[in-house]
C-alpha positions as CSV (number, residue, x, y, z in Angstrom):
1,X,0.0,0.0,0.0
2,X,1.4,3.8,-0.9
3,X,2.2,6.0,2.1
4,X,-0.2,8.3,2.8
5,X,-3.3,5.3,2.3
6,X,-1.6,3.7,4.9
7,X,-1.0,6.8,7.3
8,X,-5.2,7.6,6.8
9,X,-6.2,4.1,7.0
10,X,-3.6,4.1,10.6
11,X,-5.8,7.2,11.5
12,X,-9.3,5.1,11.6
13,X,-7.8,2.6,12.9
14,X,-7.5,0.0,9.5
15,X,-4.1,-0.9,9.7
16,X,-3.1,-4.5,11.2
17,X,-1.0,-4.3,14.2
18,X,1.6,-6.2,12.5
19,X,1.6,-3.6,9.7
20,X,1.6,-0.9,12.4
21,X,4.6,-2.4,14.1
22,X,6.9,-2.1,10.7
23,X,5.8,1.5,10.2
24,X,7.0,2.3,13.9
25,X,10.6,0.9,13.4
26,X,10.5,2.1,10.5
27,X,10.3,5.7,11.8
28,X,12.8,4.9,14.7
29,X,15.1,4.1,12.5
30,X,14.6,7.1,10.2
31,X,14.7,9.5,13.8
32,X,18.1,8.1,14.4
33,X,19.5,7.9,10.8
34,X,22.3,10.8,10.5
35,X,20.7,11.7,6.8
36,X,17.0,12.6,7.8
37,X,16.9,16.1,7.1
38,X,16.7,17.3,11.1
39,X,19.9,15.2,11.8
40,X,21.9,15.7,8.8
41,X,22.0,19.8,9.6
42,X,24.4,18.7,12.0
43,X,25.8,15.3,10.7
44,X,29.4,14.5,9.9
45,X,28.2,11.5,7.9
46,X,26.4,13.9,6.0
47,X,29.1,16.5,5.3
48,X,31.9,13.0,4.1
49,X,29.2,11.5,1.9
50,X,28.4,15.2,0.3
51,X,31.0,17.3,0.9
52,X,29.1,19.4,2.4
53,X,26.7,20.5,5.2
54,X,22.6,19.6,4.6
55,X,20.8,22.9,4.3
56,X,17.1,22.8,3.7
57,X,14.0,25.8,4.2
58,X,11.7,22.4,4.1
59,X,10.0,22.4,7.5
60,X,8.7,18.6,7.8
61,X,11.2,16.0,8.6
62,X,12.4,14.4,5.0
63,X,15.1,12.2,4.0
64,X,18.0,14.8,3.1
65,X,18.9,11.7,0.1
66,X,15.4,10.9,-1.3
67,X,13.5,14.2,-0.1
68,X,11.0,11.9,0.5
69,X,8.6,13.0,3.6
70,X,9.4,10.9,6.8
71,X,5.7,10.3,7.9
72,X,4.7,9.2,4.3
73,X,7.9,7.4,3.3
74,X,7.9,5.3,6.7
75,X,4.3,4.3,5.9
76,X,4.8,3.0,2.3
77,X,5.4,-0.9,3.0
78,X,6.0,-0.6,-0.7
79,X,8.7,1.0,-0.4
80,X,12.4,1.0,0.1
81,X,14.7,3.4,2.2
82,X,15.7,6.1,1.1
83,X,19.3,5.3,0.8
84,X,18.3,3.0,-2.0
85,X,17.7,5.7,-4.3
86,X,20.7,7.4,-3.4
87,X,22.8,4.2,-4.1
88,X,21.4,3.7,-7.3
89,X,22.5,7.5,-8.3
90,X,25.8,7.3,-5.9
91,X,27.3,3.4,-7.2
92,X,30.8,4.3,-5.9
93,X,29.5,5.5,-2.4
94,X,26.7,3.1,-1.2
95,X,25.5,3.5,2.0
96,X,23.3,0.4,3.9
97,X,19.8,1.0,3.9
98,X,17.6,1.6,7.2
99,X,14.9,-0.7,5.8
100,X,13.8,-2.4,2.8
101,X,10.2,-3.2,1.1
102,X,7.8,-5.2,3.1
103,X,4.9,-5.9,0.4
């Protein structure tokens, strides 16, 4: 199921437990990761993979590789981390991804 399906259907209550479950680690995982964009602002991982430091005017928390939004991205089963799509475009500096595809 897409993202923001999921994140209405968790709102009425819809979602399986087990389902629910894999969207909250997912998440966790994202809050700790040094590339989502609240963490990266201050990240070293961030400045050696880029060369740089993450600056964003965005205000919700997103992946700073994908741009993908947090609450939506973490709630698409379908889909992988973020650092996926950042390996595919990055082959000689692949990073491990968070979480992969549950569906």
């Amino acid at each position: 199921m897409y993202g923001l399906t999921n994140k209405v259907a968790n709102h009425f209550r819809l979602l399986s437990d087990e389902k629910k479950e894999i969207i909250a680690d997912r998440m966790e995982r994202c809050l700790g990761c040094p590339y989502n964009s609240q963490n990266a602002r201050l990240s070293q991982e961030y400045v050696e993979l880029t060369g740089k430091h993450y600056d964003t005017a965005r205000p919700e928390l997103h992946c700073s590789l994908c741009g993908c939004i947090l609450e939506i991205k973490t709630s698409s089963l379908s889909s992988d981390c973020g650092i996926v799509d950042w390996n595919e475009d990055n082959p000689d500096k692949q990073l491990e991804p968070k979480w992969t595809k549950y569906e």
